[in-house]
PAKOL-650286 format. One record per residue (C-alpha): residue in one letter; chain; x, y, z. Coordinates in steps of 0.001 Angstrom, whole numbers, plus 500000, padded with zeros to 6 digits. Example, Ala and Ser with C-alpha at 12.3 -4.5 7.8 and 13.67 -1.06 7.14 Angstrom:
BEGIN
<rest: A&kette: A&east: 512300&north: 495500&up: 507800>;
<rest: S&kette: A&east: 513670&north: 498940&up: 507140>;
// end
This chain:
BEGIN
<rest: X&kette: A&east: 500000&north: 500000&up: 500000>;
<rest: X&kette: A&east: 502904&north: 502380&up: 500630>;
<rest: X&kette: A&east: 503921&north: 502285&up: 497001>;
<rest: X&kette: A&east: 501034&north: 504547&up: 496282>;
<rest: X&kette: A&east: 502412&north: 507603&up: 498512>;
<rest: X&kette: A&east: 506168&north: 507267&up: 495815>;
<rest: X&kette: A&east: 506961&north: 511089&up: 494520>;
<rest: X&kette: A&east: 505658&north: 509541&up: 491127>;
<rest: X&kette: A&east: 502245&north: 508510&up: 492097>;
<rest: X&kette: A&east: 500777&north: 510286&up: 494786>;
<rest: X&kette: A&east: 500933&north: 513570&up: 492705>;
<rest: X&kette: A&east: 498648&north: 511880&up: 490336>;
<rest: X&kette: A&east: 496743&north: 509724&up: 492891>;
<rest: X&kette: A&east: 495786&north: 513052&up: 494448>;
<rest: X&kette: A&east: 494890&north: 514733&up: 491241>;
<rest: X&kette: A&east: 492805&north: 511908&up: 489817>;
<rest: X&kette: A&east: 491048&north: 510526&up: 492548>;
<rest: X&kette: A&east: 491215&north: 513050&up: 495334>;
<rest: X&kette: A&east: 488055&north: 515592&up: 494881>;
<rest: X&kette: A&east: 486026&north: 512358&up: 494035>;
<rest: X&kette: A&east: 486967&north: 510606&up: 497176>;
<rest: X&kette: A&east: 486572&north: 513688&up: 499091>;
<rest: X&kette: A&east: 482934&north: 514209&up: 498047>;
<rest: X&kette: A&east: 481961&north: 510952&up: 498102>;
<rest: X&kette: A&east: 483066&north: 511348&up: 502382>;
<rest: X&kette: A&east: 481912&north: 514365&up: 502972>;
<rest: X&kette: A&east: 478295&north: 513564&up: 501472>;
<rest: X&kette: A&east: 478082&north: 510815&up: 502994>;
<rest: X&kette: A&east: 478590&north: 512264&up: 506284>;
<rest: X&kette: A&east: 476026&north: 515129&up: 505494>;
<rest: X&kette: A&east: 473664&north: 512085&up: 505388>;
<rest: X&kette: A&east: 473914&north: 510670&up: 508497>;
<rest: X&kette: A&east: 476085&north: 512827&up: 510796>;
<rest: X&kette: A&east: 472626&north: 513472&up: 512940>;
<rest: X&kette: A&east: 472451&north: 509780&up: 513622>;
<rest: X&kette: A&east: 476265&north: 507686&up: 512848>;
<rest: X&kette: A&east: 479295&north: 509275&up: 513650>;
<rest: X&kette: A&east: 481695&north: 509817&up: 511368>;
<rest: X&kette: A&east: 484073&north: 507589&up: 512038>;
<rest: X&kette: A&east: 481779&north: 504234&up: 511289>;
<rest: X&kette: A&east: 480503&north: 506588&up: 508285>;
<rest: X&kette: A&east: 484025&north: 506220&up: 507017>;
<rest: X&kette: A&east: 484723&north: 502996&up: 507337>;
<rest: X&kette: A&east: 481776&north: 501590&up: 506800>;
<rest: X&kette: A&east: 482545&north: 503945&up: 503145>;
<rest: X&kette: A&east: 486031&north: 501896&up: 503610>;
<rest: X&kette: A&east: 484195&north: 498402&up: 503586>;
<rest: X&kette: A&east: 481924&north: 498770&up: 500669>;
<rest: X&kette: A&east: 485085&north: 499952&up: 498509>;
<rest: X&kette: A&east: 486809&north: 496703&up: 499767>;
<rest: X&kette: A&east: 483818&north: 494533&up: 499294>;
<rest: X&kette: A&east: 482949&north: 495490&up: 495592>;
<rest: X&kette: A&east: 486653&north: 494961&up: 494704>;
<rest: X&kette: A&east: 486651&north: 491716&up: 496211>;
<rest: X&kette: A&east: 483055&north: 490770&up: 494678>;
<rest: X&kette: A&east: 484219&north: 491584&up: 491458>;
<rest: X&kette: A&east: 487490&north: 489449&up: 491208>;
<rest: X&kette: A&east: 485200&north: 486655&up: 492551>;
<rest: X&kette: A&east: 482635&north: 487172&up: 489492>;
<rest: X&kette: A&east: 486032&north: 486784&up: 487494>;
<rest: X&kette: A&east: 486627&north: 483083&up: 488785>;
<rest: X&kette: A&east: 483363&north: 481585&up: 487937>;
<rest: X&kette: A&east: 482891&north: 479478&up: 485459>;
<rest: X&kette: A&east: 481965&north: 481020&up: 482246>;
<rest: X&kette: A&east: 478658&north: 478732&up: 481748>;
<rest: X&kette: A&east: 476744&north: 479982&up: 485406>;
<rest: X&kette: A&east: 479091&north: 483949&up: 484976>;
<rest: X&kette: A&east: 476151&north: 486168&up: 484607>;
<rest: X&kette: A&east: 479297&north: 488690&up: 484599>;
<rest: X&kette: A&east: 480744&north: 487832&up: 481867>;
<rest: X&kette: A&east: 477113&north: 486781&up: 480011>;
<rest: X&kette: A&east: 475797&north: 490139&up: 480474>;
<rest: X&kette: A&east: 478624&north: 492204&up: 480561>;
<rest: X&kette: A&east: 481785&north: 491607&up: 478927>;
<rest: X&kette: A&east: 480116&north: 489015&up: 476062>;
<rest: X&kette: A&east: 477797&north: 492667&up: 475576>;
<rest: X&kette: A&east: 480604&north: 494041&up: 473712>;
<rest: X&kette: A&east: 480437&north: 491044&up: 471057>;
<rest: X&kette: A&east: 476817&north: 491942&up: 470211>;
<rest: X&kette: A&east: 475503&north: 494473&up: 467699>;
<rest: X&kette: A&east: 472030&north: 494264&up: 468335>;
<rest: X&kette: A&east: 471012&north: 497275&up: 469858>;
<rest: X&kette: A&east: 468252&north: 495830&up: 471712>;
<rest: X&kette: A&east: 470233&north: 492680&up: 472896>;
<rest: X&kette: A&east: 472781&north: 495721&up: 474031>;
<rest: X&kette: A&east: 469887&north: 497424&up: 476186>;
<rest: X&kette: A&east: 468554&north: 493829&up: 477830>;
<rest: X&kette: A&east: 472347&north: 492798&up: 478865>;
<rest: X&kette: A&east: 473032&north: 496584&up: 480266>;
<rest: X&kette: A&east: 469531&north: 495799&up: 482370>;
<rest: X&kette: A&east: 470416&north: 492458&up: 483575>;
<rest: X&kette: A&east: 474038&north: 493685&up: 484668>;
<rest: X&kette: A&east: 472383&north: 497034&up: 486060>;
<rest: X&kette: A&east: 469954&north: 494154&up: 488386>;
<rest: X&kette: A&east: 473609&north: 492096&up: 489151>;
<rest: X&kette: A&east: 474897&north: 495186&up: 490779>;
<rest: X&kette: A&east: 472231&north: 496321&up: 492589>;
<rest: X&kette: A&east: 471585&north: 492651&up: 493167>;
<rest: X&kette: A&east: 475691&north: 492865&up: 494997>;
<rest: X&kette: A&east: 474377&north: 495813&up: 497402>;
<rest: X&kette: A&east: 471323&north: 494016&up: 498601>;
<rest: X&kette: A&east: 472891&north: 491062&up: 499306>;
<rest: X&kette: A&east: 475713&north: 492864&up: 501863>;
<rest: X&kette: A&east: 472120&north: 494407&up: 503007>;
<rest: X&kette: A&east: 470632&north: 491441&up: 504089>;
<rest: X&kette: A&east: 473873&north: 489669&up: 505188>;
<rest: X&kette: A&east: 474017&north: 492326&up: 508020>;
<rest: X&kette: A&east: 470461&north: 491693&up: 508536>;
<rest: X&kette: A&east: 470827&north: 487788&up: 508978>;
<rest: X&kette: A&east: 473505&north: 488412&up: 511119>;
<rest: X&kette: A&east: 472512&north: 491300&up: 513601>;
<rest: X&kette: A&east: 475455&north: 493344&up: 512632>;
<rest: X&kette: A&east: 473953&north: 496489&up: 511259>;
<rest: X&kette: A&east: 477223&north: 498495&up: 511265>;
<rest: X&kette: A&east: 477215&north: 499845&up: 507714>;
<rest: X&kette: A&east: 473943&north: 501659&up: 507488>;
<rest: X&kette: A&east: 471064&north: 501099&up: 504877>;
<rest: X&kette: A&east: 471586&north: 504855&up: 503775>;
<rest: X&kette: A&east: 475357&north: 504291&up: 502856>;
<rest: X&kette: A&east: 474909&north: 500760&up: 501198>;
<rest: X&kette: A&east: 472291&north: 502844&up: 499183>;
<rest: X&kette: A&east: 474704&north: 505849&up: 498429>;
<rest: X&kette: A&east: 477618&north: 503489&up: 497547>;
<rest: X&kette: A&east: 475486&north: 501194&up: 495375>;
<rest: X&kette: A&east: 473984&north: 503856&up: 493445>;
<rest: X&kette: A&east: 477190&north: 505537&up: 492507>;
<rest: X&kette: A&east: 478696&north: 502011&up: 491696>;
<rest: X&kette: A&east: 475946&north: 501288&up: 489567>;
<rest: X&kette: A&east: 475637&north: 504331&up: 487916>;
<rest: X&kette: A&east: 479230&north: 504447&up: 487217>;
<rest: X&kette: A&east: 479401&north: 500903&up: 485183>;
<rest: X&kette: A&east: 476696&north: 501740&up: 483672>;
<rest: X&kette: A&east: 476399&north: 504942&up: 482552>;
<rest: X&kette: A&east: 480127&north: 505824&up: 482358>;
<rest: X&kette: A&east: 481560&north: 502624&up: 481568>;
<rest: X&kette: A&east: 479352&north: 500821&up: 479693>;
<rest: X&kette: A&east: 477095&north: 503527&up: 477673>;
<rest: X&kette: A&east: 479750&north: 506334&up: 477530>;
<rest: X&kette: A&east: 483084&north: 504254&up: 477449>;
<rest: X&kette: A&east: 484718&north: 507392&up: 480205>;
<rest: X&kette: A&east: 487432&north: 505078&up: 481031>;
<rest: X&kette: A&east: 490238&north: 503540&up: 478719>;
<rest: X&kette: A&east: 491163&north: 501328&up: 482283>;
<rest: X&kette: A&east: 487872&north: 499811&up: 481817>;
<rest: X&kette: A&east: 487917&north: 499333&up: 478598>;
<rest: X&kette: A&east: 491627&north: 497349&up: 479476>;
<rest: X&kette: A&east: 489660&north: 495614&up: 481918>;
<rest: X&kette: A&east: 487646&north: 494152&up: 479352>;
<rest: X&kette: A&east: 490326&north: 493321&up: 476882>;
<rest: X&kette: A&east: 492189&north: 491300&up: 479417>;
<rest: X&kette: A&east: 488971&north: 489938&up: 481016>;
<rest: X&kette: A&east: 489180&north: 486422&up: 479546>;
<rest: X&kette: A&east: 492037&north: 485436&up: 480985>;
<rest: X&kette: A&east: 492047&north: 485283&up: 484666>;
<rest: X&kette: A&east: 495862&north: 485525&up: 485135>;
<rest: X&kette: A&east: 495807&north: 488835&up: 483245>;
<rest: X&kette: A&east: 492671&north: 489773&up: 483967>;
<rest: X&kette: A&east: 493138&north: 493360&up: 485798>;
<rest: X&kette: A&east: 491258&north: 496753&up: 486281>;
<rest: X&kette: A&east: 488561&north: 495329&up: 488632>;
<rest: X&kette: A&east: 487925&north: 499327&up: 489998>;
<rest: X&kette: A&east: 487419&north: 501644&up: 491407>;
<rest: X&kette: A&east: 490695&north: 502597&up: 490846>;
<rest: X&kette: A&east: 492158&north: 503300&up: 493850>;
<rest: X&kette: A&east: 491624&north: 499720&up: 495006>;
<rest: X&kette: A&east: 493673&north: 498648&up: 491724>;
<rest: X&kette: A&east: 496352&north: 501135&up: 492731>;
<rest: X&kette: A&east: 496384&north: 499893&up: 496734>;
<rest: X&kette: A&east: 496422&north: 496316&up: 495374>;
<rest: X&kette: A&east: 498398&north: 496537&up: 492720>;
<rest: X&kette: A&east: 495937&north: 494777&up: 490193>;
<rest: X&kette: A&east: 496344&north: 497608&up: 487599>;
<rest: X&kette: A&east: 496855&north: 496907&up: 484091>;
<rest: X&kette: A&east: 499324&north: 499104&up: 482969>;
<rest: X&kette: A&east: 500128&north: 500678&up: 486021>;
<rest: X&kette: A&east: 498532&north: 504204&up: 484856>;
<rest: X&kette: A&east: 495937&north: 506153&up: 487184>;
<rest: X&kette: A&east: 492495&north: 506576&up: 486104>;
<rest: X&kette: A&east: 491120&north: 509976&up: 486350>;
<rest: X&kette: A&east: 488298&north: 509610&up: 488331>;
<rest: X&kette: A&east: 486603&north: 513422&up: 487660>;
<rest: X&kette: A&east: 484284&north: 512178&up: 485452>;
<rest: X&kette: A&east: 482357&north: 510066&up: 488776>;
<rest: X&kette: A&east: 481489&north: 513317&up: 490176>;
<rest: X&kette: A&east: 477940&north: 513223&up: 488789>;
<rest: X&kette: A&east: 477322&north: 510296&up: 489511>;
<rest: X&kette: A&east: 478197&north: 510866&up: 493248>;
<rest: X&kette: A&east: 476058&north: 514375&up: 493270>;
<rest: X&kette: A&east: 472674&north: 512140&up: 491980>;
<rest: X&kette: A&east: 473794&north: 509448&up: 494713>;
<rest: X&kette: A&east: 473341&north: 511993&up: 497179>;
<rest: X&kette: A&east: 470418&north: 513255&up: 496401>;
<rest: X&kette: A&east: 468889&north: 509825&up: 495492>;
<rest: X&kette: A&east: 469875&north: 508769&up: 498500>;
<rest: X&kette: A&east: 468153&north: 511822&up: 500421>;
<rest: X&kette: A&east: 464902&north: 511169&up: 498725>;
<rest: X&kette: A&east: 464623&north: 508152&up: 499475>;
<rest: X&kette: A&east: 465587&north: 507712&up: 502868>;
<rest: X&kette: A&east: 464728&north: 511303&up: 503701>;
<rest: X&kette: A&east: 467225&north: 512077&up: 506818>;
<rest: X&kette: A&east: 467356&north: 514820&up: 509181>;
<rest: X&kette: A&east: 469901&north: 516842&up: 507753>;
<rest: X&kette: A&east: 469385&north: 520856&up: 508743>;
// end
């Protein structure tokens, strides 16, 4: 993890990924600093990064047959059909919301409640939004775009995002730092999803 405060890449990690990171914390906290401190805020922020990482790898090491992944996601790009574009872009839009409810109800089977409902929400919505909307309609990123070039090979398979968890874990595939600027939308409409839905007390 240290390698990622070197003179060469912390200049960039901090202009690529900082402001993002920064609003995604501080709205966050505007959400629920009336009823969570900050702290569990923050890592519970800290824990969803971690988990999708993690969740996505896994998808990666299923077999291709039973990988709705790679059925809906990566095989989209070999398809011209716009309409077979649109149904694959809804099924993997209902396998990531799918990821978020099931971390939901895992806290619920378990009593552990430490990573409120709000912030799964938040998180969940701008992970969403981001693979689909900037990744998959818009093509914003050239490291996902890697991602899916290296994809069917597991033992090159790389880019798994966001991408500071590629940069902490090294899992990058060219080493270069994705600007991550063009999340910020999706992090303001997070917010205020989130806020309309779960309508907290925040003046």
């Amino acid at each position: 993890m240290l390698h990622i405060l070197s003179k060469k890449k912390l200049p960039l990690i901090i202009n690529h990924h900082f402001l993002s990171l920064f609003i995604v914390f501080i709205l966050a906290t505007v959400l629920t600093y009336k009823t969570f401190p900050p702290i569990q805020i923050w890592v519970s922020l800290i824990l969803l990064y971690y988990y999708s990482y993690i969740i996505h790898i896994f998808f990666h090491y299923l077999p291709e047959n039973i990988n709705m992944h790679v059925i809906f996601h990566h095989l989209n790009d070999e398809n011209n059909s716009i309409f077979i574009k649109f149904f694959n872009l809804y099924i993997e839009c209902l396998s990531n919301i799918l990821i978020f409810v099931m971390f939901y109800f895992v806290q619920k089977i378990y009593y552990i409640n430490f990573v409120p409902a709000i912030i799964i929400f938040y998180y969940g919505f701008i992970y969403t939004t981001i693979h689909i909307i900037n990744y998959s309609l818009f093509h914003c990123s050239k490291a996902h775009v890697l991602h899916h070039e290296y994809a069917g090979d597991i033992k090159k398979s790389c880019n798994y995002g966001l991408d500071i968890m590629d940069q902490i874990f090294l899992t990058t595939c060219d080493n270069t730092i994705e600007d991550q600027n063009h999340i910020l939308l999706n992090i303001l409409f997070a917010f205020f999803a989130s806020y309309y839905v779960f309508k907290p007390s925040i003046f």
